[in-house]
C-alpha angles and dihedrals in degrees: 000000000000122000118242121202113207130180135278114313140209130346083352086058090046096050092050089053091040080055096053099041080054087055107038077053090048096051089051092044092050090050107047093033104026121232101286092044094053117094131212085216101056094044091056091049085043081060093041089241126123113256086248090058084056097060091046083073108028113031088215146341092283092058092046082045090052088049091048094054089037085063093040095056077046101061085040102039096099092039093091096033124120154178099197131080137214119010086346096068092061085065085083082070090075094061097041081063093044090054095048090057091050088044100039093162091055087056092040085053095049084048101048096047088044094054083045093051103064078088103095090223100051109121093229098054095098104046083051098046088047099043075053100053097046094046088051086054099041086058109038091051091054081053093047091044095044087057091050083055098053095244089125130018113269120301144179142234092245095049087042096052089045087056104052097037075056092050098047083042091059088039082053107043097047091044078062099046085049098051089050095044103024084192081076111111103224100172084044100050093045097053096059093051099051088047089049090044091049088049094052091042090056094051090056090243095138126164 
């Protein structure tokens, strides 16, 4: 007879999907309300649970606020991955830009808590300082290494960190244009102004 393992069981299995169902209400909350506007109270009635159930699970809203953007690097993690190197690695890009416009809430809730976190106290303000810290050096090192390949003409740290805080700042900006005015063709948008970006990268003319 051969063993079988299966999944949680039981009140253990409840409370992993009860966690989730807070969360997934939390992230909504956080996004259409901000962090401050959002209530422990309603997201618990949002989950049908009593204020004190909720607890049970999250000590406070900071803890509920630190699972919400756990799940939120979760569903992202494999946006920037790749296994390319050089220029061809900013083609992920592309595809960072595609998923926003098919989960619209998960980039309303990034916007939202980044707006939020330019307040020194805001609870989020690490983790998006940090996410934005990671991403700047992933990508200024590709450039750098796409020039040490030969793939564009020599360039420096400095030049290279100009470039990509230009180029988040672009993402950024039109993510922003297209939530407001939804007719905005995000994918579309972006896409000229990588290739034109690439284009001006091969030919050394760097800011």
């Amino acid at each position: 007879m051969t063993g079988t393992t299966s999944g949680p069981r039981g009140p253990y299995r409840s409370g992993i999907k009860r966690r989730e169902q807070i969360v997934t209400a939390a992230a909504k909350a956080f996004t259409e309300h901000g962090y401050n506007g959002a209530s422990m109270r309603q997201i618990a009635a949002d989950v049908g649970v009593s204020p004190a159930a909720l607890l049970r699970h999250f000590a406070n809203k900071e803890d509920l606020l630190s699972a919400v953007l756990q799940w939120w690097a979760g569903e992202t993690a494999s946006l920037t991955r790749t296994a390319n190197t050089g220029l061809a690695s900013f083609d992920q890009l592309r595809a960072v830009m595609r998923y926003h416009t098919e989960h619209r809430g998960l980039l309303e809730l990034f916007i939202r808590l980044t707006g939020e976190s330019s307040d020194e106290k805001h609870p989020a303000r690490p983790f998006i300082q940090q996410r934005y810290a990671e991403l700047l050096k992933t990508l200024i090192q590709r450039l750098l290494d796409a020039a040490a390949d030969g793939e564009i003409p020599p360039t420096t740290a400095e030049q290279a960190e100009r470039e990509i805080r230009t180029l988040f700042a672009t993402m950024d900006g039109l993510e922003i244009q297209w939530l407001l005015e939804p007719a905005v063709d995000l994918a579309g948008l972006f896409d000229c102004h990588l290739d034109q970006t690439l284009r001006r990268w091969r030919s050394g003319d760097f800011l």
